[in-house]
C-alpha positions as CSV (number, residue, x, y, z in Angstrom):
1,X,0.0,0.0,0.0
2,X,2.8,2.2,1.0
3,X,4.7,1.4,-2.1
4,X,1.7,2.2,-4.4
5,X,1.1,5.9,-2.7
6,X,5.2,6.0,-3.4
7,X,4.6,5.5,-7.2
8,X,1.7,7.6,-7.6
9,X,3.8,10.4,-6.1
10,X,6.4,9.7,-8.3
11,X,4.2,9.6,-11.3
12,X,2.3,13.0,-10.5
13,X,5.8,14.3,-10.1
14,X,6.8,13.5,-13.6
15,X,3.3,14.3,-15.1
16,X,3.6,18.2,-13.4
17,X,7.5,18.3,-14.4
18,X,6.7,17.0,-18.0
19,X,3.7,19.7,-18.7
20,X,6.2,23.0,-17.2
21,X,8.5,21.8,-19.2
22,X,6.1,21.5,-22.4
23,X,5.3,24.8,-21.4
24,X,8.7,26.3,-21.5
25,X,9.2,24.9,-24.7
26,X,5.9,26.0,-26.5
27,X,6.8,29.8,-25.5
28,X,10.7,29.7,-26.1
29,X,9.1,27.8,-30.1
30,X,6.6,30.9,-30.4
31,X,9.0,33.6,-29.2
32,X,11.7,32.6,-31.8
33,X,9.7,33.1,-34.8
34,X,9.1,36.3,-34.5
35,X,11.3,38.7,-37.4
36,X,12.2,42.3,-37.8
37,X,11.6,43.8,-41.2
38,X,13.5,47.1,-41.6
39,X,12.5,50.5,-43.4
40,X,14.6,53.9,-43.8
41,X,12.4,56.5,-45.4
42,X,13.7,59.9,-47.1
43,X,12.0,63.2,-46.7
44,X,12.0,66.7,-47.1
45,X,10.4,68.7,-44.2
46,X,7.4,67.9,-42.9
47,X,5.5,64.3,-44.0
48,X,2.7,63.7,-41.3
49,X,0.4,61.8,-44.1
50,X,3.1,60.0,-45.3
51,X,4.4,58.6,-41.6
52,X,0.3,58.2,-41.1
53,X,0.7,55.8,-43.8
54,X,3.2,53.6,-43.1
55,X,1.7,53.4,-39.3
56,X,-1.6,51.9,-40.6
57,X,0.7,49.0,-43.0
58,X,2.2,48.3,-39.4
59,X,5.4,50.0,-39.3
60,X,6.8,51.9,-36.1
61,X,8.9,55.2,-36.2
62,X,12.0,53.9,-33.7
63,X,14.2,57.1,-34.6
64,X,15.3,59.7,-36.8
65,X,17.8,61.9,-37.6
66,X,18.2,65.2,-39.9
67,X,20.8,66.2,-41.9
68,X,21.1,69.7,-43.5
69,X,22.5,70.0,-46.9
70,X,24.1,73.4,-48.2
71,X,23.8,73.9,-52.1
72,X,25.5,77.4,-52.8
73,X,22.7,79.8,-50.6
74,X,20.1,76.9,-50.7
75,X,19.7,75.1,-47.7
76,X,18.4,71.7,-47.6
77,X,17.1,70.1,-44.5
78,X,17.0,65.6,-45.0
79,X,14.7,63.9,-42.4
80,X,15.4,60.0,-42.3
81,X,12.9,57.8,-40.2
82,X,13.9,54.5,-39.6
83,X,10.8,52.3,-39.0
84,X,9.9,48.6,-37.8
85,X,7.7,45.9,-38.0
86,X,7.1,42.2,-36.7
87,X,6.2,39.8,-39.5
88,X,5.6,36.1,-38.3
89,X,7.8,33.2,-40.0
90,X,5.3,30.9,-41.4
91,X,6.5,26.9,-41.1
């Protein structure tokens, strides 16, 4: 009797063990398939309709930077977005 109350211990054990582990697996599986696509876009002053845009296809402003470009007396100011978005790997 003793001996059977041992082994059911032991099984539950394994049984809990087996399904955290399962667990860790299915999340480490899912997390790994996610993939960065990458976007620098170009533009010349202002571009609200533009970024509004690329924001509804799914892409995210991370940074940008300006840059100013001097053409004799004409002054040229560059803004560069760089942009993001997730796209799941399909197996």
């Amino acid at each position: 009797m003793k001996t059977s109350k041992i082994n059911l211990l032991l099984l539950a054990i394994i049984v809990v063990a087996s399904v955290l582990c399962w667990n860790v697996y299915s999340a480490e599986k899912a997390r790994n398939q996610t993939v960065w696509e990458y976007k620098v876009v170009r533009s010349m002053g202002d571009n609200i309709a533009q970024l509004s845009e690329l924001g509804n296809q799914g892409w995210e402003l991370t940074s940008l930077r300006t840059e100013e470009e001097v053409h004799g007396s004409f002054r040229q100011t560059n803004i560069y977005y760089y942009l993001k978005r997730s796209q799941q790997v399909k197996k």
